[in-house]
Kinemage of the C-alpha trace (Angstrom):
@kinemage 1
@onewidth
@group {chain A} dominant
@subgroup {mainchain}
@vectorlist {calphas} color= white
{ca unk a 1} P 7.776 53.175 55.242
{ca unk a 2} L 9.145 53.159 59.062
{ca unk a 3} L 11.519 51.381 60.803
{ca unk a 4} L 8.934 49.008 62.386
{ca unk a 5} L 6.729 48.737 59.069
{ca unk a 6} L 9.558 47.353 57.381
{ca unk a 7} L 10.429 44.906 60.168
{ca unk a 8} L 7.117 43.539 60.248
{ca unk a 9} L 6.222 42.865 56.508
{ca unk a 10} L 4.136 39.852 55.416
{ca unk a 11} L 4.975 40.378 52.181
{ca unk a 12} L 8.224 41.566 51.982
{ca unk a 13} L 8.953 45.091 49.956
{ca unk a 14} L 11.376 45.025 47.381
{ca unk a 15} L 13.913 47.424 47.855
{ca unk a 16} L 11.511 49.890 49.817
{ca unk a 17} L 12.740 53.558 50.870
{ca unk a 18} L 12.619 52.762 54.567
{ca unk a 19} L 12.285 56.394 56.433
{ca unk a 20} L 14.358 56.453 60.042
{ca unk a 21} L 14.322 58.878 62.709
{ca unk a 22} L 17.662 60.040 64.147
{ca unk a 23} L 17.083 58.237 67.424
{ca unk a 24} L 16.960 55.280 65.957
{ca unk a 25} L 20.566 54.859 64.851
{ca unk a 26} L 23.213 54.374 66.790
{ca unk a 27} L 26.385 56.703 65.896
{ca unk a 28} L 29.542 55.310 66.469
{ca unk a 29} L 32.135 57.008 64.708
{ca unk a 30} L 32.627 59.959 62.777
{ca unk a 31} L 34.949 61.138 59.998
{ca unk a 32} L 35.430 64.004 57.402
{ca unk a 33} L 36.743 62.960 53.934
{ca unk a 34} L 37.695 65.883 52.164
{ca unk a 35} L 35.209 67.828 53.929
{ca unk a 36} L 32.440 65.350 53.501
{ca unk a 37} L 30.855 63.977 57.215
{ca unk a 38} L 30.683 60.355 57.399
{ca unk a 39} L 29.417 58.417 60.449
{ca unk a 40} L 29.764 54.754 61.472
{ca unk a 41} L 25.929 53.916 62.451
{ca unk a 42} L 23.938 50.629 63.633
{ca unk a 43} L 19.781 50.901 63.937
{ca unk a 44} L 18.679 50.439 67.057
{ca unk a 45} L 16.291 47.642 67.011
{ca unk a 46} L 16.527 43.789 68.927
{ca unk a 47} L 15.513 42.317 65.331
{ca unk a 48} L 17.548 40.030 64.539
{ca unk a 49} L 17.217 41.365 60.475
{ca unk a 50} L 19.371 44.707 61.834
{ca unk a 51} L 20.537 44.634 64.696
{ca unk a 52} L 24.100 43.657 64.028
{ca unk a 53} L 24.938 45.375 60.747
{ca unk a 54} L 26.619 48.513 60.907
{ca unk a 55} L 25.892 51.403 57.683
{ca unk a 56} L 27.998 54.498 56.544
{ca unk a 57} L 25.407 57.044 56.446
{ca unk a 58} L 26.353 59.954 54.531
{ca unk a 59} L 23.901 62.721 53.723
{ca unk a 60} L 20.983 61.092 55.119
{ca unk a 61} L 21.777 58.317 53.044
{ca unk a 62} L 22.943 55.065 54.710
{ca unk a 63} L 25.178 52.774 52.664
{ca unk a 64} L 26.225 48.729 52.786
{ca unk a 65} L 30.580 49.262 53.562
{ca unk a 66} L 32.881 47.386 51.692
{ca unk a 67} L 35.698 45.778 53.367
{ca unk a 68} L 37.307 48.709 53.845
{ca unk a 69} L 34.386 50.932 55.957
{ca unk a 70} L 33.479 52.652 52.482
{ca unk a 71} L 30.304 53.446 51.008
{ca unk a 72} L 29.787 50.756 48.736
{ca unk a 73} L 25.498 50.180 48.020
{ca unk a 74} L 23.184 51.865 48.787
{ca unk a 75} L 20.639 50.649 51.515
{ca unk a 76} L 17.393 50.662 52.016
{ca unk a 77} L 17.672 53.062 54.481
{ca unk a 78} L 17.498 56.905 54.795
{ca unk a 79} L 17.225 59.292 57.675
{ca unk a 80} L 14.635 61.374 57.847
């Protein structure tokens, strides 16, 4: 599903595999641990469901941080 399917659900998806294009995140920051490339990323979206929760995404994958900035759960989210 896209960005702007998942936004507008009536009946809300559990746990969907929500499919984003690049230009749709925000990179803030990146960092390589042990080799591995890690970016700081928000979506870009006015909703209010996104728009001020920041992901790790690492290898197309973004994750939920822990405290710390770490990957901790895995979102909903992937990059296409």
């Amino acid at each position: 599903m896209t960005l702007t399917e998942y936004l507008n659900q009536k009946d809300p998806v559990w746990f969907p595999t929500v499919v984003l294009k690049e230009e749709e995140l925000n990179m803030l920051d990146t960092i390589y641990i042990s080799g591995e490339k890690r970016s700081l990323v928000t979506i870009k979206s006015d909703n209010s469901i996104v728009k001020d929760l920041h992901y790790c995404l690492v290898r197309g994958r973004l994750w939920v941080m822990d405290g710390h900035g770490n990957p901790r759960a895995r979102s909903v989210f992937t990059l296409k």
